[in-house]
N, C-alpha and C positions, 0 to 999 in steps of 0.2 A: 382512477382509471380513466384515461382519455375516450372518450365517444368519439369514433369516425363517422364519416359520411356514410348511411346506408346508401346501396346503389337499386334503385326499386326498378320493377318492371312496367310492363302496360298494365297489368290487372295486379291490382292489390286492394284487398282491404282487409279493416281490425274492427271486430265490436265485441262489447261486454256485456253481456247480462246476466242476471242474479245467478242462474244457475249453471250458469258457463258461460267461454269465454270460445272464442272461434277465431282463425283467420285462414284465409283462401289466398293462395297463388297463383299466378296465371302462366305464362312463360318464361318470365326473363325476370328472377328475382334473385340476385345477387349478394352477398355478404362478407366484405371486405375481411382480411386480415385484421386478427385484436379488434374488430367494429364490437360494441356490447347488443346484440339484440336481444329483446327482452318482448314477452306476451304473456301476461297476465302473471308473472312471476314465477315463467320458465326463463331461465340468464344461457346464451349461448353466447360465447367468444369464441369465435375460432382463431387455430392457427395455422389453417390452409382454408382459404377460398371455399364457401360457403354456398354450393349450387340449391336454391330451391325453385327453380324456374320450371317445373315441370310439373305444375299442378298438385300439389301440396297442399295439405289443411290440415289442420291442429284443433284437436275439440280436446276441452277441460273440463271434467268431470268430478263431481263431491262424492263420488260411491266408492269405499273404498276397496281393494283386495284381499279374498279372502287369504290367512294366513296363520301358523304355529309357532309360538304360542299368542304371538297378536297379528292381527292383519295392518295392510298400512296404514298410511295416514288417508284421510277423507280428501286428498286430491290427485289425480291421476291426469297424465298428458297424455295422447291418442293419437298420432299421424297416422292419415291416411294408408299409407305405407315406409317403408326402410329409410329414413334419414343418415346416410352417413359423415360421419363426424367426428373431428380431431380439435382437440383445443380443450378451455374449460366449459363445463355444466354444472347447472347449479338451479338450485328449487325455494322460493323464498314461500314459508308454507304461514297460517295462522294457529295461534296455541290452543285452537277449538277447532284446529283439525287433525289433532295429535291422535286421536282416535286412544287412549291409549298407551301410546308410545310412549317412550323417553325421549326426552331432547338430544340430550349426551350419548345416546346409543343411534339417532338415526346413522341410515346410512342410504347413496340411491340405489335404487334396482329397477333394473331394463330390462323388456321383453322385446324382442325383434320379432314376432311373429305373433301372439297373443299373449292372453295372461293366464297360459297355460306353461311358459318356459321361459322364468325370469332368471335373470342372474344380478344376487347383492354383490353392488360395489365396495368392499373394504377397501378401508384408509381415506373415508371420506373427511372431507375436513368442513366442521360445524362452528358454525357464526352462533351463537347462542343470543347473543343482544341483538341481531340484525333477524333471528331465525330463517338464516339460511344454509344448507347446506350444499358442498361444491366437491366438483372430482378434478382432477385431470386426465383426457380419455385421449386416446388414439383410434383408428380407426374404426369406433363403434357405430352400431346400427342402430338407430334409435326408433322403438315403434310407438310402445309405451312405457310412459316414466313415473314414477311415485317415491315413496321413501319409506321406510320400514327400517323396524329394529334390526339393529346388528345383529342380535340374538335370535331372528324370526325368522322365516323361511316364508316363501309365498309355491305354491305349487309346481312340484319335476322343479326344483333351482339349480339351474346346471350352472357352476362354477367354475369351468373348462371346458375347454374342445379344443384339440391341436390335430396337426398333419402332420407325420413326418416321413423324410424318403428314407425307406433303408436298403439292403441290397437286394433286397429278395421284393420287393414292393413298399406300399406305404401304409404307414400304422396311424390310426386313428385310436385316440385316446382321449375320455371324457371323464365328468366326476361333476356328482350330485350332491347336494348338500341336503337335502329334505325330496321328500319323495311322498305322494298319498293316491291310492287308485291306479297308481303307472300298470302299465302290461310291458310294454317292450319298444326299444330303439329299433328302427329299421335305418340301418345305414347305405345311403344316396350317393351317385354319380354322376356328372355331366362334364360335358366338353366343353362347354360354351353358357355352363351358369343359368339355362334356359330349359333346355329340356334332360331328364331327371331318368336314371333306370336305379331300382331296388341292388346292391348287392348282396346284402344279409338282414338275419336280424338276432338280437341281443335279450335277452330278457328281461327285463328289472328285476329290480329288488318288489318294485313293490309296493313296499310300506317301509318307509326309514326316516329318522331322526338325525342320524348322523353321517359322515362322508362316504360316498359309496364310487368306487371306480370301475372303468369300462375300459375296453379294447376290441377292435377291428383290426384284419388286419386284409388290405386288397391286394391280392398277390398278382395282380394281370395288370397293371393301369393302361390309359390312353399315353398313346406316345404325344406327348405333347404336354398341353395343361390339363391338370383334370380337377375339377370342384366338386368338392362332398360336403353334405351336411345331416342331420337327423332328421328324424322325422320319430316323434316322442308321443309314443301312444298309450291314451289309456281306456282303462277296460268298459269304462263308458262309450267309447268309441269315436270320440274326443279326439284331434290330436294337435300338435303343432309344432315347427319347425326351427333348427338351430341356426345360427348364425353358418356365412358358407366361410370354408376354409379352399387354398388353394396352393396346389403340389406341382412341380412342372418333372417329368418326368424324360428321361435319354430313351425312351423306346427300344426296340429291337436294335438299336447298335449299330445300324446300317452302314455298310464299306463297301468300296470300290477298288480293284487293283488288275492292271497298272492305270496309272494316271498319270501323266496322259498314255492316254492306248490308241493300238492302232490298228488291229482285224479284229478286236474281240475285249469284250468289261467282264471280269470277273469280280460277281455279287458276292458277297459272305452276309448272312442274316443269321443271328442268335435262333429262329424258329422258323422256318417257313411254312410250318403246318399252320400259321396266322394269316398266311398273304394270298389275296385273292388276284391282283392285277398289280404286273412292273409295267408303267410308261415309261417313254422316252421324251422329252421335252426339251426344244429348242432354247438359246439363250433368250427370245421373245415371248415362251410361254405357251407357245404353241406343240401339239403335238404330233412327233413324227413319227413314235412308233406306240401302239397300242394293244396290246396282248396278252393272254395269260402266258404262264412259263411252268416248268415243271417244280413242283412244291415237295416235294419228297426227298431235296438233297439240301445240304448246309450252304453249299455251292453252287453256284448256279451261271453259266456261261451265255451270254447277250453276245450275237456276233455284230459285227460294226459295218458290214458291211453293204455301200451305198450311201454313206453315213458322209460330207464332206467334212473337211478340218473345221474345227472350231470348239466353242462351248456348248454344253449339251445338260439338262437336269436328267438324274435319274429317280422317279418316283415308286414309290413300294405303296400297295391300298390293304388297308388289313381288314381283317373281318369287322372287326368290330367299329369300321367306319373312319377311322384315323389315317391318315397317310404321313410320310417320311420321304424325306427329299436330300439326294447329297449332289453335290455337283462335279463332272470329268469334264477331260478334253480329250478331244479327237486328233491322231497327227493325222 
């Protein structure tokens, strides 16, 4: 495997010591395509472009994860926060830190948010004379990393989470492969992957050994993009959060007729028990006409009048903070 050029930043540094190993980032630290970077015997290659310029650190720790029927191995990787990353990963571990384990059986398992909601990677493939083992990942989140029996489970191991759109809204679907102490999923919403509203919650199982399956289903979404993720609680009071999924949704179906018009826009919106404010917006973005309108018809008549020729947006505000935007002309 050819080593490229790492592309470093202003602030870096690497040190080792006995009972970890550490490296801090400063701004601008970079990692090429196929480059092999390597810290104390975490292997990352990516194969897209490698951002850690944004204050980053990695602590390596000998304590292992609790787990059924073994916990991991006695080394665990720590980032500060969410690492996202596509290419291979890979953990070069020593045979006195097997805790336990099988060689033949390890596999990795990542927790994006603690080490309360890991998920075992199957189909890892193990170097047995080299003791390493390696995945190929696509867009994972890397928080904390370790390795554990194929056969083990590390706490709430959620082995899926998907989004999908159907007609009626989007279905959220998970599945656990071990579960000990759980209370219940509260499944999460946002526009903008930042700020977060409750829309249900799910119960667990519980206590389980074997695969256990879930569903949501959010019949309202944001017109636009919407992000959901979990939020995985236990009855300790504990909790910690899924990786985020993301749904782009056609909204209220907004139309316009005629177009181009000329004393008058006829609106059609799927609900307008949803819409608080229709603007009018110039082709510069500016607005020329600003108002509520009557929300109790499907229908809804904008007269034009005063309005010169040209191009015009017309904006819909809904309650729930979203807006929709379609574009006319004016004769």
């Amino acid at each position: 495997m050819n080593i490229k050029t790492l592309t470093f930043g202003l602030v870096f540094f690497l040190t080792k010591l006995a009972a970890h190993a550490q490296f801090v980032t400063g701004n601008s630290l970079f990692v090429n395509i196929g480059t092999v970077f390597s810290v104390d015997s975490l292997v990352l290659v990516p194969t897209e472009g490698l951002n850690l310029g944004d204050d980053y650190s990695l602590q390596v720790t000998h304590t292992a994860v609790p787990g059924a029927p073994n916990p991991s191995i006695k080394k665990t990787f720590v980032f500060n926060k969410p690492v996202n990353f596509h290419g291979s990963l890979g953990i070069i571990y020593a045979p006195s830190q097997l805790n336990g384990n099988t060689e033949s059986l390890l596999e990795l398992a990542n927790s994006w948010s603690d080490q309360s909601a890991f998920v075992t990677m199957t189909g890892s493939t193990r170097d047995l004379g080299m003791h390493y083992v390696s995945k190929d990942v696509a867009d994972l989140d890397i928080r904390m990393l370790t390795l554990v029996n194929g056969q083990s489970a590390l706490p709430v191991t959620l082995v899926a989470f998907d989004a999908e759109k159907e007609e009626k809204g989007v279905k959220l679907t998970w599945k656990t492969s071990f579960e000990t102490n759980s209370d219940f999923f509260e499944v999460q919403r946002s526009k903008d992957a930042k700020g977060w509203q409750p829309l249900g919650r799910v119960a667990s199982t519980g206590e389980s050994r074997g695969q256990v399956s879930y569903n949501f289903t959010d019949g309202d979404p944001f017109a636009g993009e919407n992000y959901y993720r979990l939020k995985m609680a236990d009855r300790d009071g504990t909790f910690a959060f899924s990786q985020l999924k993301k749904v782009s949704w056609a909204g209220g179906k907004l139309a316009v007729f005629p177009n181009p018009a000329v004393d008058r826009l006829e609106v059609d919106l799927k609900d307008w028990s949803k819409v608080v404010k229709v603007r009018i917006l110039n082709a510069a973005g500016r607005i020329v006409r600003d108002g509520g309108m009557a929300l109790n018809s499907k229908q809804t008549n904008v007269p034009l009048t005063g309005f010169k020729p040209g191009n015009y947006i017309l904006q819909v505000e809904y309650r729930d903070g979203s807006t929709e935007r379609t574009h006319f002309v004016k004769y």
